[in-house]
PAGUTI-736976 format. One line per field, with one value per atom (N, C-alpha, C): residue in one letter; x negated, y negated, z; residue number from 1; atom name. Coordinates in nm, 3 decimals, padded with zeros to 5 digits. Layout:
// residues N
residuo: [a; ...]
X: [X; ...]
Y: [Y; ...]
Z: [Z; ...]
num: [NUM; ...]
atomo: [CA; ...]
//
This chain:
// residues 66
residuo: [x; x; x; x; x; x; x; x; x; x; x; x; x; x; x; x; x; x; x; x; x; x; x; x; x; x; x; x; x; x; x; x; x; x; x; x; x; x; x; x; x; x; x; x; x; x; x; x; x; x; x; x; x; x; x; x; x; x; x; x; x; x; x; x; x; x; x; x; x; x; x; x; x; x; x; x; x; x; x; x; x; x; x; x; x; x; x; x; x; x; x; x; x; x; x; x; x; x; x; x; x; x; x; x; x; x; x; x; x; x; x; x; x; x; x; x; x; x; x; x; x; x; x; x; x; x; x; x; x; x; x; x; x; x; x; x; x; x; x; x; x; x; x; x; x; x; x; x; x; x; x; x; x; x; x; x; x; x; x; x; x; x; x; x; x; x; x; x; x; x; x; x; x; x; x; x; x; x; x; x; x; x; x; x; x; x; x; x; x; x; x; x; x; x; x; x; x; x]
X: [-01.580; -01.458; -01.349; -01.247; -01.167; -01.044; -00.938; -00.776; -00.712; -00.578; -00.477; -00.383; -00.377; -00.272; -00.177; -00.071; 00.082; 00.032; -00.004; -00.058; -00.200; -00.278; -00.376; -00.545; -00.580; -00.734; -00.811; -00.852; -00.904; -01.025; -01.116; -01.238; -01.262; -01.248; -01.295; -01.495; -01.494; -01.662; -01.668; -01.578; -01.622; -01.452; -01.480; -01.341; -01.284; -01.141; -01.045; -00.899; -00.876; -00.720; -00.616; -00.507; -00.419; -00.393; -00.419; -00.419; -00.556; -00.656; -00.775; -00.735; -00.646; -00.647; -00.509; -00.439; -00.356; -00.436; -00.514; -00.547; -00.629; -00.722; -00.804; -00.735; -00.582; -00.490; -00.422; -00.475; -00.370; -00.231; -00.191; -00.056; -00.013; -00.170; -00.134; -00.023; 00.094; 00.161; 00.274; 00.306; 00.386; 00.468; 00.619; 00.696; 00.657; 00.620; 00.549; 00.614; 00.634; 00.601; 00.488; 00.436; 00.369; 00.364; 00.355; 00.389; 00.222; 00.172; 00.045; 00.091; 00.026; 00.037; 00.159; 00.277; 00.448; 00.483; 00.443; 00.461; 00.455; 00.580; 00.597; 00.507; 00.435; 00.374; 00.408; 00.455; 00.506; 00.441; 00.454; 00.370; 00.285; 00.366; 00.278; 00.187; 00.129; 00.051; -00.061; -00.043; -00.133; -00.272; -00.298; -00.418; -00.501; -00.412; -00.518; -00.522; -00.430; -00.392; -00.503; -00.603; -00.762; -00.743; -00.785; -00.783; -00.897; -00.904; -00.972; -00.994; -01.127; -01.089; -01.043; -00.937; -00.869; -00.694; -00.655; -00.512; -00.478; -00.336; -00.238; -00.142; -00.165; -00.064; 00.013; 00.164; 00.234; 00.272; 00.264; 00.269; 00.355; 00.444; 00.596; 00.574; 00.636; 00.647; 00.799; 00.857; 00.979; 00.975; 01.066; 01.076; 01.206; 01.175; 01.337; 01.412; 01.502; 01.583; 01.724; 01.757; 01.942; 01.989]
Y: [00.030; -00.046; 00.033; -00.038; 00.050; -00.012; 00.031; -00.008; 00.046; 00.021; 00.113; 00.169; 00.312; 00.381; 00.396; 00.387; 00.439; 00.444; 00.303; 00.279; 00.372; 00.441; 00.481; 00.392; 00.409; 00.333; 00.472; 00.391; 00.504; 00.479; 00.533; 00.460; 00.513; 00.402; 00.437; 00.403; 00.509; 00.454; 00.364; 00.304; 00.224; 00.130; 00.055; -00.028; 00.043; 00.063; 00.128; 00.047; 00.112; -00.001; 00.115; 00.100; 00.162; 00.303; 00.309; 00.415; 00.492; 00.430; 00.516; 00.624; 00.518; 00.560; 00.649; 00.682; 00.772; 00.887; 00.866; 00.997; 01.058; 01.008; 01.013; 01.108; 01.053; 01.116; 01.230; 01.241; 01.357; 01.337; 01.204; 01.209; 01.139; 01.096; 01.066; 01.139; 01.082; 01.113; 01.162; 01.156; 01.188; 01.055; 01.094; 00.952; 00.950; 00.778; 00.738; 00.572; 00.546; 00.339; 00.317; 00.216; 00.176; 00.027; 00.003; -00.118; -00.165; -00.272; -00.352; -00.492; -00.480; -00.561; -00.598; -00.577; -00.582; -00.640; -00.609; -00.640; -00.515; -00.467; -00.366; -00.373; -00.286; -00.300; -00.222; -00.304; -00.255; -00.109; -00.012; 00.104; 00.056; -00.071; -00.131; -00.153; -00.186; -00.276; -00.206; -00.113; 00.032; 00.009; 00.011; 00.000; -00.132; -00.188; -00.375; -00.446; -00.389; -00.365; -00.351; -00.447; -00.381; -00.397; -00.263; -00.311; -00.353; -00.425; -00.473; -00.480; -00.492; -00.438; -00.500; -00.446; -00.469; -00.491; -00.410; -00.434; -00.294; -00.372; -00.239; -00.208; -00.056; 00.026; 00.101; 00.125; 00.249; 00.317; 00.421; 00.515; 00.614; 00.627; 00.710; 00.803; 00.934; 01.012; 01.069; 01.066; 01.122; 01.310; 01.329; 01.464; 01.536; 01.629; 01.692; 01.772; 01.817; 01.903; 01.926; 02.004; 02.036; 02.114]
Z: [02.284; 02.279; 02.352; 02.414; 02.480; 02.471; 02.493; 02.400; 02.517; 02.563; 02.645; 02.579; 02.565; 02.495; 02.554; 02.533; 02.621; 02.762; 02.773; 02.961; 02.992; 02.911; 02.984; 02.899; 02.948; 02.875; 02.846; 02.706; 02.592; 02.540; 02.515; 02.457; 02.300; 02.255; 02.075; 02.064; 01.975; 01.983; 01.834; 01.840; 01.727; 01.661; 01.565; 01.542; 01.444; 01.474; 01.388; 01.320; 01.239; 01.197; 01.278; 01.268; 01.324; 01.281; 01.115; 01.036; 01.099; 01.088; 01.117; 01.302; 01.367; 01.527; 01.516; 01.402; 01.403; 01.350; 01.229; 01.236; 01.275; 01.362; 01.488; 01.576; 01.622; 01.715; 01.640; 01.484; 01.441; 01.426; 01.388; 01.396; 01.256; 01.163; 01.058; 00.968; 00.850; 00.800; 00.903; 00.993; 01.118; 01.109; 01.150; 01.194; 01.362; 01.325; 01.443; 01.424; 01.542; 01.588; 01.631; 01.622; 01.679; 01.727; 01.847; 01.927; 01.930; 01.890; 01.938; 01.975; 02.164; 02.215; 02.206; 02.242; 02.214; 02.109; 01.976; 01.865; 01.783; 01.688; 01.617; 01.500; 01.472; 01.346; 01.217; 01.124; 00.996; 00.952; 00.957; 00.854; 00.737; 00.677; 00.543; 00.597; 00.706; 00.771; 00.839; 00.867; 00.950; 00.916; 00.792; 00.684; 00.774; 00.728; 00.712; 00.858; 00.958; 01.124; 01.188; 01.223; 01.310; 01.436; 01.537; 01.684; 01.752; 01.835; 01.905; 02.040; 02.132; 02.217; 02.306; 02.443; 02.486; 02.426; 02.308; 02.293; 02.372; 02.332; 02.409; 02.324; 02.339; 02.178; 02.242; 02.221; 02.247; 02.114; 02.099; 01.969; 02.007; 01.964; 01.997; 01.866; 01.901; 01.749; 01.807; 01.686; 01.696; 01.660; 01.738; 01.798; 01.751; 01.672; 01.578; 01.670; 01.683; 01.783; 01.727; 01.804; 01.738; 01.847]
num: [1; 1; 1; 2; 2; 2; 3; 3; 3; 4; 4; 4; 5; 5; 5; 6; 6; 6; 7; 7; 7; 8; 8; 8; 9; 9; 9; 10; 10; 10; 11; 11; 11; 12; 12; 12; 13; 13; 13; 14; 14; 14; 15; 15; 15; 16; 16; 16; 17; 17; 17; 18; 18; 18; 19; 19; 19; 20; 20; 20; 21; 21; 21; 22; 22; 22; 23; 23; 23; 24; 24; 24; 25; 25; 25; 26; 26; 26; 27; 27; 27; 28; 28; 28; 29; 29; 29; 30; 30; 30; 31; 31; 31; 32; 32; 32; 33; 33; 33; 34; 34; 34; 35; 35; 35; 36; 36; 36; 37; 37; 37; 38; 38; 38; 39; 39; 39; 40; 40; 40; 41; 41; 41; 42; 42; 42; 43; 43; 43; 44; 44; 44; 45; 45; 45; 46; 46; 46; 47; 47; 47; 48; 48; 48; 49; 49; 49; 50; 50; 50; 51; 51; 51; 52; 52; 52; 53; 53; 53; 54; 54; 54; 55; 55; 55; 56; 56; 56; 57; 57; 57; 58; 58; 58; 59; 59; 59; 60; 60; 60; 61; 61; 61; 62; 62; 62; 63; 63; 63; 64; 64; 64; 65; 65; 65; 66; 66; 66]
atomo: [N; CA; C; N; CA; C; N; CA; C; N; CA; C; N; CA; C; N; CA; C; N; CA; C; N; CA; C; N; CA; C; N; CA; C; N; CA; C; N; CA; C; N; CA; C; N; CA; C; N; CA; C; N; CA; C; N; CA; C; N; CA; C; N; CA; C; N; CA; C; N; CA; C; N; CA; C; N; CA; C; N; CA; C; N; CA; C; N; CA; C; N; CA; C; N; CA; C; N; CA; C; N; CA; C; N; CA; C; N; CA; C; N; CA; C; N; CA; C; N; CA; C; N; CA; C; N; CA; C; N; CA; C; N; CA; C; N; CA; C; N; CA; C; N; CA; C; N; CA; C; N; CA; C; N; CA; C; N; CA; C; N; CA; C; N; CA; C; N; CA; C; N; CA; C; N; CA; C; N; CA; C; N; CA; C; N; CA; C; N; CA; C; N; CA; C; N; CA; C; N; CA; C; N; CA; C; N; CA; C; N; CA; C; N; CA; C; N; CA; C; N; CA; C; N; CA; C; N; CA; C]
//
């Protein structure tokens, strides 16, 4: 299965919810958005959120600074 992440194409070997493809990416428990297919997806929603192939995700993590 293969998905486009922040514009690049990615291959999952298998189907994930959004939660599963964050912490796949290590960014679980991290403040993160996530855009599927230009639609924001709730955090409530991460869980029960399945991708499929061919969507398109941008996953932003916010970045602390001072």
């Amino acid at each position: 299965m293969h998905i486009q992440l922040n514009g690049e194409t990615y291959a999952l070997s298998g189907p994930l919810s959004v939660a599963g493809l964050l912490e796949h990416l290590q960014l679980a428990g991290r403040r993160v958005a996530v855009e599927l297919n230009f639609e924001i997806v709730p955090r409530s929603q991460y869980e029960t959120t399945h991708l499929k192939d061919g969507d398109a995700l941008e996953v932003v993590h916010a970045i602390g600074g001072g």
